[in-house]
N, C-alpha and C positions, 0 to 999 in steps of 0.2 A: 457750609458748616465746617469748624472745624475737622481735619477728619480724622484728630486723637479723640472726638470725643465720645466713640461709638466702640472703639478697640485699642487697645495697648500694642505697644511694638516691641516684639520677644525675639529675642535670637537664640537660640538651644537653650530657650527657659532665662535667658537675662536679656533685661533691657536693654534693647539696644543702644540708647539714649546715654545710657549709662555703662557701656560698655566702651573700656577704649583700649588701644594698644600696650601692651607693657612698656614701659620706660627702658629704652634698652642702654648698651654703654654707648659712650660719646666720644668726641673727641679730645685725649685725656686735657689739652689745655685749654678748653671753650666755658670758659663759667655760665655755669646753668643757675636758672630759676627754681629754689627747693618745690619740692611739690608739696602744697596743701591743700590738698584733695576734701570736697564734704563728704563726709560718708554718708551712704543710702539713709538710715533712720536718724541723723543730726537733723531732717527734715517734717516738719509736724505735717506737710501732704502725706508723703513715704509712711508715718508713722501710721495716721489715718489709716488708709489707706491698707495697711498690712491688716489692723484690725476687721477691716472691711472683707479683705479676702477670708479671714481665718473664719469667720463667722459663717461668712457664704458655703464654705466649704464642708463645715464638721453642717451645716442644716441641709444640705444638696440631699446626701444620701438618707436625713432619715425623712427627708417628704418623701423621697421617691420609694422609698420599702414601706409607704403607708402606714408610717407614726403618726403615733396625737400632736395635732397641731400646736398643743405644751410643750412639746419637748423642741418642734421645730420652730414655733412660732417666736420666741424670744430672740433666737439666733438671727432668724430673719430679720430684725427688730434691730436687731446690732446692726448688721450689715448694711440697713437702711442709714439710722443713726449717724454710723460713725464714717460712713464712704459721702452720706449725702447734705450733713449739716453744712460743709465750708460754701460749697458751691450753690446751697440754695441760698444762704448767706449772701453770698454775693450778686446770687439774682435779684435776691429783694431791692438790692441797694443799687440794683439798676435801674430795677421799677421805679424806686425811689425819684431816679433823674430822670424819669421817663426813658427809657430804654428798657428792651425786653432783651433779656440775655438766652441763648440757644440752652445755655448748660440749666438755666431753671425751668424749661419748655422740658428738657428729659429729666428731671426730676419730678415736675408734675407728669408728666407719663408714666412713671414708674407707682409713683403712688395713685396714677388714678389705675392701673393696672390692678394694682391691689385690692384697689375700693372693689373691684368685681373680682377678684378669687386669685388673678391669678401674681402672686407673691411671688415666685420662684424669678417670671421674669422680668419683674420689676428689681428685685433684687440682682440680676445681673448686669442689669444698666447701668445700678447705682456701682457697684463693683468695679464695672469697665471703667465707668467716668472717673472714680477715684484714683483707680491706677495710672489711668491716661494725664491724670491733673499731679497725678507723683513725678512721671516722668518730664516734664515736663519744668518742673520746677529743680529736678535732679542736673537736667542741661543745663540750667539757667545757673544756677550754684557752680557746675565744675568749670564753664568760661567764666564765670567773673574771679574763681579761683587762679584761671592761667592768666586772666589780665596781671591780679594781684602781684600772684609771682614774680611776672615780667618787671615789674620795676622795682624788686629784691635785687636784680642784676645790676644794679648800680649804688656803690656804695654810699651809706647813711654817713661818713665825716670824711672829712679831706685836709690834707697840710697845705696849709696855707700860711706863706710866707708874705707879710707888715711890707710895706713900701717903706719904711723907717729903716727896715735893717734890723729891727728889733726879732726877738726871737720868735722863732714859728710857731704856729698853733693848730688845735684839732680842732674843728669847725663841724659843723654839720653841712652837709651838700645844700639844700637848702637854703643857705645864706649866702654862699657865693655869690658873688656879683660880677659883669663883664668883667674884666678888666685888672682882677685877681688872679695872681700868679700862685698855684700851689705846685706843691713836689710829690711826686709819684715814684714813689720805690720801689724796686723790683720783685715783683710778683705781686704787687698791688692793682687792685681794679682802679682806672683812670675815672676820677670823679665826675669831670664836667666837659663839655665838647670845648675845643680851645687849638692852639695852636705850640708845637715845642719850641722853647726859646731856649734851653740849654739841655747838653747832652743827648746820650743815641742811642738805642734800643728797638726792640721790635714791640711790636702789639697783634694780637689774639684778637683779628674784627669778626670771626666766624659769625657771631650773633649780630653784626649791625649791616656787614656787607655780603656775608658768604662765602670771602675768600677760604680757600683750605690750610692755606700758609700764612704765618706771622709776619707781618709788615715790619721793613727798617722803619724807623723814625729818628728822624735827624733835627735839626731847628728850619723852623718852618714849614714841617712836616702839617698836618690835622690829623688828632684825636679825635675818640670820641667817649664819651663817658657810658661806664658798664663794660670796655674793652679790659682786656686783660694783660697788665706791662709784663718787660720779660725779662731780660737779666739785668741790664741799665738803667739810671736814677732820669730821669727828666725833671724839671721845669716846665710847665704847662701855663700861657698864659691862658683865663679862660676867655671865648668867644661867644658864648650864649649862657643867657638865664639855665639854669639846672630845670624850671618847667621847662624850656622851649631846647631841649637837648633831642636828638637823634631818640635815643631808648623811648623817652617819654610822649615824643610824636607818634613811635609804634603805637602805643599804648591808643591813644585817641586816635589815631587813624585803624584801628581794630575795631573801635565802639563807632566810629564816625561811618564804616562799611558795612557794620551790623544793622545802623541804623537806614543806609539805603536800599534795605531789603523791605523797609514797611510797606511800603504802597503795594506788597505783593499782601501783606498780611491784613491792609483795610479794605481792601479788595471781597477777602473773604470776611473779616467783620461783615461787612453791608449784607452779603448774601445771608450769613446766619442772621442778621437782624431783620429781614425781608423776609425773612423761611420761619422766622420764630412768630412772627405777626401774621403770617399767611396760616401757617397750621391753628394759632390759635383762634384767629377770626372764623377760619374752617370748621373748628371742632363747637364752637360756641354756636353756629348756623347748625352746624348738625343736630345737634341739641333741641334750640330753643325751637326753629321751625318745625320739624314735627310736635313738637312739644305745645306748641300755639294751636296746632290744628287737632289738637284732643289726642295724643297717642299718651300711651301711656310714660310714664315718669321714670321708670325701672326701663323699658325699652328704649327711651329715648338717650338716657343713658349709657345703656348695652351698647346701641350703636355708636352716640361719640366716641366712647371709648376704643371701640372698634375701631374706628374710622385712625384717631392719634396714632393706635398701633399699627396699622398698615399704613398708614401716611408716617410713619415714622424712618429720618436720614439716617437709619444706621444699613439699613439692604443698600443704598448709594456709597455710604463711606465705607461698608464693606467688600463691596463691588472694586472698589480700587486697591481698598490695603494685600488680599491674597497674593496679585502678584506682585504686589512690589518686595511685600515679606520673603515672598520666595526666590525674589533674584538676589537679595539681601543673604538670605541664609545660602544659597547658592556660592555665593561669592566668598562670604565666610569661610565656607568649605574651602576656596581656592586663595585664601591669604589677601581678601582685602575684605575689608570692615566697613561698609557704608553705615554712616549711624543712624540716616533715620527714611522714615517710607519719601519723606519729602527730598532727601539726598538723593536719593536711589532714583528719584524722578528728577531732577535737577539734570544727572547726569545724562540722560538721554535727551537733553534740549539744546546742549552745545552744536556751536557753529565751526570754532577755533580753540587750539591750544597752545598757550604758553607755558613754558617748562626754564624750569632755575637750572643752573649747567651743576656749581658743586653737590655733591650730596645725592643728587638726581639723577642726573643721565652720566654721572662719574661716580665713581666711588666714595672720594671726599677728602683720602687720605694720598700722600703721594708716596712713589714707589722710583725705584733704579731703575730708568729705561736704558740709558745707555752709559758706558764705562769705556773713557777713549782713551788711553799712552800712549803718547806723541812716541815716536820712534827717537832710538837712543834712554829713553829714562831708565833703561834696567829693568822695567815692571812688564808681565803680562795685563789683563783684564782683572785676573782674580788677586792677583797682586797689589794692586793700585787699589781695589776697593776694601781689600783687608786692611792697607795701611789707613783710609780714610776711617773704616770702622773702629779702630785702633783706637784713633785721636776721639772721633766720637764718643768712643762708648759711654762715657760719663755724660752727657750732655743729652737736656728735657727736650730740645728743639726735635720737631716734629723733622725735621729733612734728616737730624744726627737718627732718629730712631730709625725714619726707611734706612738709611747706609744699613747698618749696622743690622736690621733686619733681613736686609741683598745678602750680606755676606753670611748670614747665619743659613738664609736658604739656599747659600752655594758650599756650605759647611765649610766657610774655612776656617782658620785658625786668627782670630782675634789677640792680637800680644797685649801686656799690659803696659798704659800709661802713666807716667808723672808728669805732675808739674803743669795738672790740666788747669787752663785759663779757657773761660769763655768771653768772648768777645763780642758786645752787645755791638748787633745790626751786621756783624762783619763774619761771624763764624765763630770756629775756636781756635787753640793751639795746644800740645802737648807734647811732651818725649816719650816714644817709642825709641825702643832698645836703642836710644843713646842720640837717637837724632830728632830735631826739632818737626815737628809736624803740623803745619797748616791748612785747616780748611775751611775756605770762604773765600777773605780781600774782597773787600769792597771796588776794586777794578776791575778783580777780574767773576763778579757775581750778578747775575743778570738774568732778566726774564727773555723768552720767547716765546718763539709758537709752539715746537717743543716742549717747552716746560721750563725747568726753572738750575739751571747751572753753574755747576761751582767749580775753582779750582781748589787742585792740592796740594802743596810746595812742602817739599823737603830741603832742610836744611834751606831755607832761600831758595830754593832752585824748584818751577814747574814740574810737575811730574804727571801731570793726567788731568783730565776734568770728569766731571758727574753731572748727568743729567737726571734730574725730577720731576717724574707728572704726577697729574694727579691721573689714574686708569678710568677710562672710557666704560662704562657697563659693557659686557659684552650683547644684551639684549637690544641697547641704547637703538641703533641704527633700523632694525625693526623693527620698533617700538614705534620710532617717529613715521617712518613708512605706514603702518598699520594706521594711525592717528589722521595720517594726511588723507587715509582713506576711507574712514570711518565720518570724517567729519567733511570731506572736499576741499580743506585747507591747509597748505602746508604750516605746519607749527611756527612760532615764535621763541627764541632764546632772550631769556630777558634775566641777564647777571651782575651780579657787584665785580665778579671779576674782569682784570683787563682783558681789553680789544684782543692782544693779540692770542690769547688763552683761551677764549670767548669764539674768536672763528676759528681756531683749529677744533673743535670741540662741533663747533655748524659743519665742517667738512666731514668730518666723519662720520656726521649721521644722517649729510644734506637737507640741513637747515640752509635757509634765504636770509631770514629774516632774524639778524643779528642784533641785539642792544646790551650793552656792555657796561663798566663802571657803575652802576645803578643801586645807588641808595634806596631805602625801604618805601620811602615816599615816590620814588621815579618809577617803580616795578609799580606801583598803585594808578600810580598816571598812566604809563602804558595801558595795561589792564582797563584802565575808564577811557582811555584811548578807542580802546576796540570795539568798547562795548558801546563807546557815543556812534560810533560806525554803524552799529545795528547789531555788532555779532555777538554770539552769549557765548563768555570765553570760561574755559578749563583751565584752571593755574595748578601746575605741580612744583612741588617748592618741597622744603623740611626743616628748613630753618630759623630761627625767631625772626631774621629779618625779610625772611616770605607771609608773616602770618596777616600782615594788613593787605598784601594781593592776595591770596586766599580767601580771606573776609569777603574784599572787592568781586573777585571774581562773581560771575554766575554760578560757579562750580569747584569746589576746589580739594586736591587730594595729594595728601602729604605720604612722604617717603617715611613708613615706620622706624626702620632697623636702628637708624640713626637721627632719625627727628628729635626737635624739642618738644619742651612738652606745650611750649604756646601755638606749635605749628599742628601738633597733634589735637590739639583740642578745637583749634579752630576750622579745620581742615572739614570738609562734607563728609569725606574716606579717609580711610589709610590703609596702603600696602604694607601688609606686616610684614613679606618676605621679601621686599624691595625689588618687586619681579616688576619689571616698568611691562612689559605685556601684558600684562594683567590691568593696564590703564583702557587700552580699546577695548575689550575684551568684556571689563563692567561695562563699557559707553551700550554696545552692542545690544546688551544682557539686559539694560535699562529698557533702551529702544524695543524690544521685545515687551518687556512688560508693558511698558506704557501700550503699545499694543492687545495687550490685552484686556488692561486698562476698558480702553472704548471698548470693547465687545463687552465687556461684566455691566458696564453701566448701561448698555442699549438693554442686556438683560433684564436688569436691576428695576429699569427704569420703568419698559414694559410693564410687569409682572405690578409693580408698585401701581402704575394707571389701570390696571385690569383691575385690583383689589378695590382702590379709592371707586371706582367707577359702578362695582357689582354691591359697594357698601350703600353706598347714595341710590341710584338706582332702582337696587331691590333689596335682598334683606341677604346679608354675609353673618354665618352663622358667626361666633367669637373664635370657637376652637378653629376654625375652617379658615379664618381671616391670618390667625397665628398660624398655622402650618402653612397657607402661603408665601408667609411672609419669611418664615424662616426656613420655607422650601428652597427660596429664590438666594436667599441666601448663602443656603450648602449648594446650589450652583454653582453661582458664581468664584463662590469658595474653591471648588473642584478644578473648575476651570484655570483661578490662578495660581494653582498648587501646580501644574505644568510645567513652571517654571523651576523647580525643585530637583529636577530627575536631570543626571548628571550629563546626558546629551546638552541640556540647553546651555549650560556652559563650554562643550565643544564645539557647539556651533557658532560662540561667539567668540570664540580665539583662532574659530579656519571662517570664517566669514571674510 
């Protein structure tokens, strides 16, 4: 059976389902996807559904103070109504195909509940089920909200320059064709993947590759459409249809990962189809056999009835939701958000974990590591970096704002510049107090393992270089440790960034298993890589172009602080406080539960055979059949509330 369809899944009184991370800031030049989010009652489940509780609730207290079934009974009446009309709906029209659907098996429960007296707990079936079919529909609206988004990130018209010569035009993305040459100005979103045929600038790949820095681009360089240009005009010829672009493969590689999750979801269709034919066959032998051998009509009924209700899967689906709830709320408490009872279990079945380097096991943003003057330039350390800050200060590039950020946290004195030019792909240049200042040259600007280095030239003449990384989380190295041990396999590094960026970053946390330059599609492959191997992988990622290995994965949990919102939404968890220990820590905390898990169901499961068996058998009073049933229940219940008390999260961070 389904197992939303017996209880809702509440985190401090909000769905969890529907509960996500706040949108935090970003990095200022990565174009995001707007949010348009469905709101909870935009949804006629949600709205049901509300009707459904509000009715349950104002008639609760006056059955139970012993009102006239006038005052209570109509309410009841709603809550039946208005929580159970969609879903018996859709059972008929199962019946219709022949198919008996689970969710109309607990609506006849509920009202055959009634037919004998008891109203109250038919009414909270219908209650739960409508909740349970709200949220549900609530997930289903906010992912296809962040698919939508996703392909906002790549602009609706593009200039596109006539093979004639003739004058250019604004086109829509959409019409492009290979082989079309448009022009990309600066600070415009690149329309279509392709390649630069004239001029030089940088581009903004955060959302397609992960990098943290803006990429030169020269002629013959590769774009990609949805990136973001930087100070320089290009020429773009394109190379792919605008469907078959980079962004737009996310997009169907997102629904295409979604989609290899079913055979886990017809799995449990068959079983609620087999449970829903088996209780009914059940309950109609119950019935008609004594019924044929002369008992009476009122009795015979007493007991099917009986029989439905303690043969009823909500003491099994309950049996499991307590502790998953409670490692959930657990967790919560400690800044990660698993959204749902089925996430929360998920995490506890991993084999192997794959983790994205920017964003993830770094910070994202890059910083001054080191400040060299050659001997002879006249500068100290703070010297050379004020004069670069100098020349910087005016300029958006992410390396001008760390300078210029170094020297403000070494307080120095910043002078003013003229005569500021930026120099797309290359740096910039300006006069400080009377002398020329350069920072970049394309000769002398270049990646390492290190990080990322530039020179400084005054007047013509070197005077120091700067080093940029991107910083290492300080927990990162732990993190992966704890993972290798949690899980008995050391982690995978699976990044857009280059090689040599890529294994200084494995070094320092002792990673093995390094894969680098990796488009959205290749971190996908990896990931199906592992999992054709046998093993059920954990992907940690934050960025739009992690969101289809996240989908892929068996597991997946994105970096809050700075995530998007396609990674967040698509993600199983999110760390809201970007604490990567807190990644083993749920693994742990899962494994626990699911533990407890088997112990609630051998309970569950018992106590359910002892009822069904003393109903058949001999004669199980009704009231006596319901307090077993919901005896076994506040067990089981007890039992996974265990998980709640603030030990069992210290056990899974020193475990």
């Amino acid at each position: 059976m389904n197992e939303s369809s017996c209880v809702p899944v509440f985190l401090y009184g909000v769905p969890v389902s529907a509960t996500l991370a706040p949108s935090p800031a970003r990095r200022p030049s990565a174009p995001t996807a707007p949010r348009r989010r469905t709101r909870v009652l935009a949804l006629p489940e949600a709205r049901w559904a509300l009707v459904s509780t509000v009715a349950f609730l104002l008639a609760l207290p006056l059955d139970l103070a012993g009102a006239s079934a006038w005052l209570h009974g109509p309410l009841y009446a709603v809550a039946y109504a208005a929580g159970g009309w969609e879903p018996a709906l859709e059972g008929l029209r199962a019946l219709r195909e022949k198919s008996l659907d689970v969710d109309l098996l607990m609506i006849v429960a509920a009202l055959g509940a009634a037919s004998i007296g008891q109203v109250l707990d038919g009414a909270l079936l219908i209650v739960i089920f409508a909740t349970s079919g709200a949220l549900e529909a609530l997930a289903t609206a906010r992912t296809a909200d962040s698919v939508r988004g996703l392909l906002d990130l790549a602009p609706t018209t593009a200039t596109r320059l006539p093979a004639d010569g003739s004058a250019e035009e604004t086109v829509p993305t959409g019409e492009l064709a290979v082989g079309d040459v448009v022009l990309v100005r600066p600070g415009e979103r690149i329309g279509a993947d392709g390649r630069v045929l004239e001029g030089e600038s940088e581009a903004d790949q955060a959302t397609i590759t992960g990098e943290p820095l803006p990429v030169p681009k020269s002629p013959g360089d590769e774009v990609f459409a949805g990136t973001l240009n930087g100070t320089g005009a290009l020429r773009v010829r394109v190379a792919r249809d605008p469907a078959d672009s980079v962004i737009a493969r996310i997009v169907s590689l997102v629904e295409e990962a979604s989609r290899t999750k079913a055979p886990t979801q017809l799995f449990i269709e068959k079983v609620e189809q087999r449970y829903a034919v088996g209780v009914v066959v059940a309950t109609l032998a119950v019935f008609g056999v004594p019924l044929a051998f002369g008992e009476d009509l009122t009795a015979a009924l007493l007991r099917a009835m009986t029989f439905m209700i303690v043969a009823s899967p909500c003491a099994v689906v309950l049996a499991t939701m307590p502790p998953l709830l409670s490692a959930i709320a657990n967790a919560g408490r400690h800044g990660v958000l698993v959204k749902s009872a089925v996430a929360m279990e998920r995490l506890g079945e991993i084999d192997v974990a794959a983790l994205d380097k920017t964003g993830t096991l770094t910070e994202g943003m890059p910083e001054v590591v080191a400040v060299r003057p050659p001997p002879g330039s006249g500068l100290d350390e703070d010297g050379l970096l004020a004069l670069a800050a100098s020349a910087e200060h005016r300029s958006e590039h992410p390396l001008a704002r760390a300078v210029v950020a170094a020297a403000g946290a070494r307080g120095l004195r910043v002078a003013a510049a003229e005569a500021f030019v930026a120099l797309p792909g290359r740096g910039v240049r300006a006069t400080v107090e009377g002398r020329v200042v350069t920072v970049g040259r394309p000769g002398e600007h270049g990646e390492s393992a290190n990080g990322t280095t530039v020179l400084v030239e005054r007047d013509g003449a070197a005077v120091g270089t700067l080093t940029l990384a991107d910083r290492l989380r300080h927990d990162a190295p732990a993190a992966v440790s704890a993972l290798t041990a949690v899980t008995g396999a050391s982690p995978v590094l699976l990044t857009g960034d280059n090689a040599r960026a890529a294994a200084q970053v494995a070094s320092d946390t002792g990673i093995a298993d390094v894969r680098a330059g990796l488009l959205p599609q290749d971190k996908v492959a990896a990931v199906r890589e592992l999992q054709d191997g046998g093993a059920k992988v954990l992907f940690v990622g934050d960025g739009v172009n992690d969101a289809p290995a996240l989908a892929a994965a068996h597991s997946g949990v994105a970096m809050g602080r700075a995530g998007s919102d396609l990674a967040l939404e698509t993600a199983d968890a999110v760390v809201v406080r970007d604490e990567l220990g807190a990644i083993p820590a749920v693994v742990r905390l899962s494994r626990a539960a699911r533990r407890l898990v088997v112990q609630n169901l051998v309970i569950a499961g018992v106590c359910i055979a002892v009822l069904v068996v003393w109903d058949l058998v001999g004669h199980l009073p009704l009231p006596l059949g319901v307090a077993g049933h919901e005896g076994s229940t506040v067990v089981v219940g007890l039992n996974g509330l265990r998980l709640l008390r603030e030990g069992a999260w210290l056990r899974a961070t020193r475990a």
